[in-house]
N, C-alpha and C positions, 0 to 999 in steps of 0.2 A: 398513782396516788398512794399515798403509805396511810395504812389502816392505824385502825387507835391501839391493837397490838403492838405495831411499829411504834408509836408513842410511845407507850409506853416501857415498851424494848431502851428507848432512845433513851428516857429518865433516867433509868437503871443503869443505864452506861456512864451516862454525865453524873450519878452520885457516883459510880466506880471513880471517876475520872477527876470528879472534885471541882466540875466545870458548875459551880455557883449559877452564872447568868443562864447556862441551859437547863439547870435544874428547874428555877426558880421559874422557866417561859416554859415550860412544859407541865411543871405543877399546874401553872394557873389557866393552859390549856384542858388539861386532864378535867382541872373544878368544872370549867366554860362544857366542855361536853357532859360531865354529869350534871349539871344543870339543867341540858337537853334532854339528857335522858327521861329527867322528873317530870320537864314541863310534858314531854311524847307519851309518858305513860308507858315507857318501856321499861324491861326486866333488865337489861343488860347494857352498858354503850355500846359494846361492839353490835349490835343491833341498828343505833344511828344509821343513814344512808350516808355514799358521798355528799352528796348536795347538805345534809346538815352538818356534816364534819366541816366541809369548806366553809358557810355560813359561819360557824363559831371561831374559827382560825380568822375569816375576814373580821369579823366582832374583836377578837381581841387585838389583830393590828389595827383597827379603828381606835382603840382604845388609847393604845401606845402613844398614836398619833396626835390623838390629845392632848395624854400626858407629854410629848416631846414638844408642842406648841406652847406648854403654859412653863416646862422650863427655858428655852428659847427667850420667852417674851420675859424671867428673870433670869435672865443674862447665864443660865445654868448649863452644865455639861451634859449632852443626850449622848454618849457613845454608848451607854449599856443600853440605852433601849433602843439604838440601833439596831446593836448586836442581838436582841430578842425580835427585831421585825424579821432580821436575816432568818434567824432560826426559824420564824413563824411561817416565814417565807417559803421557807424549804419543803415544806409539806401539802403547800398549792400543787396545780399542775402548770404544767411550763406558762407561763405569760405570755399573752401576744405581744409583738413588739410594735410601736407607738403606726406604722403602717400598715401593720396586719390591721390592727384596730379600724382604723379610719376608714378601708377599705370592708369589712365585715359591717360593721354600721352604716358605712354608706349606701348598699346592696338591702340590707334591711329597713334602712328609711325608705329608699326608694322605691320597693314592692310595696310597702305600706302605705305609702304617700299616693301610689297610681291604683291601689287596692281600695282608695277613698277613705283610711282610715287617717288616726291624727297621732300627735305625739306619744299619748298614753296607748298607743295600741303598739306604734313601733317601740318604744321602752320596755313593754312587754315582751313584746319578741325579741329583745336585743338580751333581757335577763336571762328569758329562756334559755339562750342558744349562748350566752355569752360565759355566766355565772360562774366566778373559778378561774376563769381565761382571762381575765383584764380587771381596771376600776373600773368599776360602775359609776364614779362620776366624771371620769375622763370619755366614756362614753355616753355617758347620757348629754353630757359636752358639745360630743361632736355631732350625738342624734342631731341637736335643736338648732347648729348652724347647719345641717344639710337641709333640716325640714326648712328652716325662716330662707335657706336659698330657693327651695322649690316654691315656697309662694310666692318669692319675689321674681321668678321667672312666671308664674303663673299670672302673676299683674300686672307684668309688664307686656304679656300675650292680647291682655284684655283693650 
């Protein structure tokens, strides 16, 4: 995972470069973690942990994702803010792919489910273990069709 040095290494390159769109998704990177740093009450970004650097990188591709839905729905062109999810992208750690997924969450509903706990207990452990590695709501997705299968085998037992 690339540190906020790395970021900000990266800006400096893309003004060298004149690369506008990576400029302009790293500026508003850069703002998104000192933001964190204010709300943390810390001296420094580079302070942030992984886990809130990921957080503010998912935050602002959530964001994106909005804004690419509400041009979308006016009939508008989203190739730049494609190109800023790619960039924003790059800075995650590898993604699981749509199988690792299913299979990670399945394992974790299922301890949970025979562990006596419920939805909100496996969701926890799924963020836990997951955060950084996949969407969270393509897993929270799959959590709630594996949970509503094991009750439906469990009623159908009864």
């Amino acid at each position: 995972m690339k540190t906020v040095d790395d970021i900000k290494k990266d800006m400096v390159q893309a003004m060298k470069d004149k690369n506008e769109t990576a400029k302009s998704t790293l500026r508003m990177l850069l703002a998104t973690l000192e933001n964190e740093k204010v709300q943390q009450k810390l001296k420094h970004v580079s302070e942030l942990s992984s886990d809130q650097v990921i957080t503010c990188i998912n935050r602002n591709i959530k964001q994106i994702d909005q804004e690419m839905e509400h041009l979308k729905n006016a009939d508008r062109d989203t190739s730049n803010q494609e190109q800023q999810q790619f960039i924003l992208r790059s800075y995650l750690p590898k993604q699981l792919t749509e199988a690792e997924l299913e299979d990670r969450v399945s394992q974790i509903v299922k301890m949970t489910y025979h562990a006596g706990g419920n939805i909100g207990l496996a969701m926890k452990e799924i963020t836990a273990k997951l955060r950084g590695q996949a969407d969270m709501k393509k897993a929270s997705e799959i959590a709630r069709q594996c949970f509503a299968g094991y009750q439906m085998r469990e009623s159908l037992k009864k």
